[in-house]
C-alpha positions as CSV (number, residue, x, y, z in Angstrom):
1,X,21.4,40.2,13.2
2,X,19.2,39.8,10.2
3,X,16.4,36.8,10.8
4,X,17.9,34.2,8.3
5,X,20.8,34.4,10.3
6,X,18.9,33.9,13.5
7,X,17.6,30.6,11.8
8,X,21.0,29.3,11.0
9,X,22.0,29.7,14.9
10,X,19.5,28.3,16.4
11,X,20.1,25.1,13.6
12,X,23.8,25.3,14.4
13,X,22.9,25.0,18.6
14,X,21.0,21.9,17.8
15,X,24.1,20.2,16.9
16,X,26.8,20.9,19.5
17,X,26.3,18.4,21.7
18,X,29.3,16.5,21.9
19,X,29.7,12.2,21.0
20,X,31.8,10.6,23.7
21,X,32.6,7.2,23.5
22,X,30.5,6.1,26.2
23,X,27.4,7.5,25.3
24,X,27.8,5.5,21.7
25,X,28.5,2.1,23.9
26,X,25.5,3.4,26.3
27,X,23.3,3.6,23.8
28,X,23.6,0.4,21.7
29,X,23.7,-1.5,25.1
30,X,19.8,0.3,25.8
31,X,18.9,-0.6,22.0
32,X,20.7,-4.3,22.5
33,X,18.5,-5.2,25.4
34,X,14.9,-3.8,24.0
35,X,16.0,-5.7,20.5
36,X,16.5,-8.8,22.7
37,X,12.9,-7.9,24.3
38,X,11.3,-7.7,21.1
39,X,13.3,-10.4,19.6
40,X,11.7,-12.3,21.8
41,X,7.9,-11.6,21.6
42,X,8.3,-12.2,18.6
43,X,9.7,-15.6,18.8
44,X,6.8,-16.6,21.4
45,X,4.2,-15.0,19.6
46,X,5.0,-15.9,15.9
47,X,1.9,-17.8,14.1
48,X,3.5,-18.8,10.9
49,X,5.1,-22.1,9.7
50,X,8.9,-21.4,10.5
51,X,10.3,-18.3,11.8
52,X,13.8,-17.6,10.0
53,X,16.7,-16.2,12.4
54,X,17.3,-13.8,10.0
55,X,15.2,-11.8,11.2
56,X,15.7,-12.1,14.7
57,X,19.0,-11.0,13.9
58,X,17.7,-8.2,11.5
59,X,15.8,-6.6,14.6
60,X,18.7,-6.7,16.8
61,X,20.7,-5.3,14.3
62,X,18.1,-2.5,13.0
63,X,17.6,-1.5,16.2
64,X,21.6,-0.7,17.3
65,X,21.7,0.9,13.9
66,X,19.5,3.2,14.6
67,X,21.0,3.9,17.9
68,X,24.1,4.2,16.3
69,X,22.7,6.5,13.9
70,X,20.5,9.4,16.1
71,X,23.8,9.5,18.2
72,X,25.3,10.7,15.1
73,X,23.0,12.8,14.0
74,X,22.7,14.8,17.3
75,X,26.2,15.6,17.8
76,X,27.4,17.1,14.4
77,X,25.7,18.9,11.7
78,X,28.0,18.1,9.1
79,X,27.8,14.2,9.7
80,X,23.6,14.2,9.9
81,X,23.2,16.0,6.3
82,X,26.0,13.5,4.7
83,X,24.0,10.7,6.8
84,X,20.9,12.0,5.0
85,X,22.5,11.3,1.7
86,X,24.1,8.1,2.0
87,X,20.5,6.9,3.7
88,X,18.7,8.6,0.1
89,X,20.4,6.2,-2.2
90,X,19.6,2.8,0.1
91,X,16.5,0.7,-1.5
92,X,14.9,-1.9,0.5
93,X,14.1,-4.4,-1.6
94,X,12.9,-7.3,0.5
95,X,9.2,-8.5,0.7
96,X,7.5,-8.5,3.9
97,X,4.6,-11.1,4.0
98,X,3.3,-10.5,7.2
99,X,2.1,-6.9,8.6
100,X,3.1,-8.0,12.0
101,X,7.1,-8.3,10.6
102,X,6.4,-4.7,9.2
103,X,5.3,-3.4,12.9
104,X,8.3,-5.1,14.4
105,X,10.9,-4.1,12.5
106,X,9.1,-0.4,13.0
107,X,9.2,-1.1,17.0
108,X,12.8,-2.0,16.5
109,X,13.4,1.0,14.8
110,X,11.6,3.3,17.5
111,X,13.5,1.5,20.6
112,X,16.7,2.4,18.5
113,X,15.3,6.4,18.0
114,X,14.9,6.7,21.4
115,X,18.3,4.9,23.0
116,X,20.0,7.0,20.2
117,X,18.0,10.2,21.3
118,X,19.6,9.7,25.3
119,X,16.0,8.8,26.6
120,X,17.2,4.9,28.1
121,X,14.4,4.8,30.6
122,X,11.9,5.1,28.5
123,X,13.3,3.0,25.9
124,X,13.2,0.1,28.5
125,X,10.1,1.2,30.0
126,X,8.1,1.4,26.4
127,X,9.3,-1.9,25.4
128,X,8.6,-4.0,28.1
129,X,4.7,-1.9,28.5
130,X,4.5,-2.5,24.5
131,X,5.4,-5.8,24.9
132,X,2.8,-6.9,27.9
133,X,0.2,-5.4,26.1
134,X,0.9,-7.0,23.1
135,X,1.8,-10.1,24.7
136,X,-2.0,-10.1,26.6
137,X,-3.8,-9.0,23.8
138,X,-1.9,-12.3,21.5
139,X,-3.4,-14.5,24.4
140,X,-7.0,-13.3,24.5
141,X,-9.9,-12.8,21.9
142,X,-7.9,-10.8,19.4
143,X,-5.7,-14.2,18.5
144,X,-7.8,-15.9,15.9
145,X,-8.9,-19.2,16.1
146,X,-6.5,-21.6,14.6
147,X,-7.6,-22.9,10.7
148,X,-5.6,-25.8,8.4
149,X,-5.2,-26.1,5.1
150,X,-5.5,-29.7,3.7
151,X,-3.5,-30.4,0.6
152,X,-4.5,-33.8,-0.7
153,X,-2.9,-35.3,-4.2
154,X,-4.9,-38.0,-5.7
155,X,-5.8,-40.1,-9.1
156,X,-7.7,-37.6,-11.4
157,X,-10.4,-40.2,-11.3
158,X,-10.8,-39.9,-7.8
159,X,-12.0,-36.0,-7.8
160,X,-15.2,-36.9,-7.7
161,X,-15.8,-39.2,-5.2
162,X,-13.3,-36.7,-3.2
163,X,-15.9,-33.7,-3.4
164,X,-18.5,-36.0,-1.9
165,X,-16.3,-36.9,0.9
166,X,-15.6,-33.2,1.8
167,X,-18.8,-32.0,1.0
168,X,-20.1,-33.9,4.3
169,X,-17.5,-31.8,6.3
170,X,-19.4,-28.6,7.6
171,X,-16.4,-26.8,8.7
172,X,-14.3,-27.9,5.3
173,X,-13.6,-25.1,2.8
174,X,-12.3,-26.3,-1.0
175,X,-9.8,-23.2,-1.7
176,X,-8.0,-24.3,-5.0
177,X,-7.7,-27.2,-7.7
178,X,-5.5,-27.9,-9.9
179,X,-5.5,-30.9,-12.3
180,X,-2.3,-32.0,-13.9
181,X,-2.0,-35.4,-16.3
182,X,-3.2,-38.1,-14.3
183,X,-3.7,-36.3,-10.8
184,X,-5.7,-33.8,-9.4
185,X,-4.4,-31.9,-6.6
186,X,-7.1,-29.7,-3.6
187,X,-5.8,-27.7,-1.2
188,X,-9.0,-27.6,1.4
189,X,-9.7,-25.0,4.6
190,X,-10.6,-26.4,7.7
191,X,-11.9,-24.4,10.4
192,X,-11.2,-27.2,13.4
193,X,-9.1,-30.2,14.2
194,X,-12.1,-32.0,14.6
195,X,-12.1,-33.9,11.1
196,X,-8.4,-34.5,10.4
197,X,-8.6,-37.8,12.2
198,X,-11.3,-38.6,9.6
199,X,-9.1,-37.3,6.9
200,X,-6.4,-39.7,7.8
201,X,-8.6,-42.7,6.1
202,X,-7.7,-41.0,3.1
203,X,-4.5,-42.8,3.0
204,X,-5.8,-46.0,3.2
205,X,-7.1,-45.5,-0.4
206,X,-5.0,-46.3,-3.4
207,X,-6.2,-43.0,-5.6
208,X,-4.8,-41.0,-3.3
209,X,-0.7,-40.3,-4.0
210,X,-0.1,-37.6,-0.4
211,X,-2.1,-35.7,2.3
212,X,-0.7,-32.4,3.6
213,X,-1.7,-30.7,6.8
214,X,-0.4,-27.0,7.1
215,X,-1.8,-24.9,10.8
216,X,-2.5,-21.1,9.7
217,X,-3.5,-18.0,10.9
């Protein structure tokens, strides 16, 4: 037996393992439950305006996939290299804004690699460890403090006297201006609470049209 041929059997003995239907249910049942672990750090731990169940879903979903997927690919030969191919030609074409989505939908897809691969244990084990220590770590000094933005809309003749009023504020950051016709529009950062109360007289001032508070990272 020449050595080519020694490479093609040991290939070929990678992939005889055979697919029963229970192992297939087995496994999306092991990626169901660690998608429903992340899915849910995530929920708890999401700093942004509005989390979309989309992507709750999408994790779920990307995780069974997966599953569904290695299970495949380790019992036939055949089915992995046309798997290959059909996977080539898919293009991803939706933004992610936040790195922390990004890492997610990567620990979704690593829960799924390892239900797929047989190894349930550890898929449980992993996700509940990755998800304490990210959970504790959320929770302590490496969560930022919280900031605002201030978005305040107001007579053009008003800018002036506005800068005044904000440059008082130690902690107030102007980040953008824009003026249009008659209004001028400043979207201000603010590193505390402290001085929204203040920033609520605003309102009682004719000049100014709307006040904004958005939290952020």
């Amino acid at each position: 037996m020449s050595f080519l041929d020694m490479i093609k059997k040991s290939v070929v003995e990678q992939f005889t393992g055979s697919l029963s239907t229970g192992d297939i249910f087995f496994s999306l049942a092991i990626a169901f439950l660690a998608s429903i672990i992340i899915a849910y750090i995530y929920k708890k731990t999401y700093t942004g305006v509005s989390y979309t169940k989309s992507f709750i879903l999408s994790l779920i979903l990307l995780a069974m996939v997966t599953s569904l997927v290695i299970r495949t690919i380790n019992s036939n030969l055949a089915l992995s290299l046309g798997m290959v191919g059909a996977l080539s030609i898919v293009r991803f074409r939706t933004a992610i804004k936040d790195p922390v989505d990004t890492v997610f939908m990567f620990w979704a897809i690593t829960a799924g690699i390892m239900s797929g691969a047989g190894l349930y244990l550890v898929t449980l084990s992993a996700t509940l460890i990755l998800g304490v220590l990210y959970t504790v770590s959320y929770m302590t000094s490496f969560h930022g403090k919280q900031k605002y933005l201030l978005v305040i809309k107001a007579d053009k003749d008003f800018a002036e006297e506005l800068h005044r009023l904000m440059d008082k504020k130690k902690k107030c950051l102007l980040k953008t201006e824009s003026y249009h016709d008659e209004t001028v529009e400043m979207t201000f950062e603010l590193a505390s609470k402290d001085c929204v109360s203040e920033m609520n007289k605003l309102k009682e001032k004719k000049a100014v049209e709307s006040i904004h508070l958005v939290s952020i990272d």
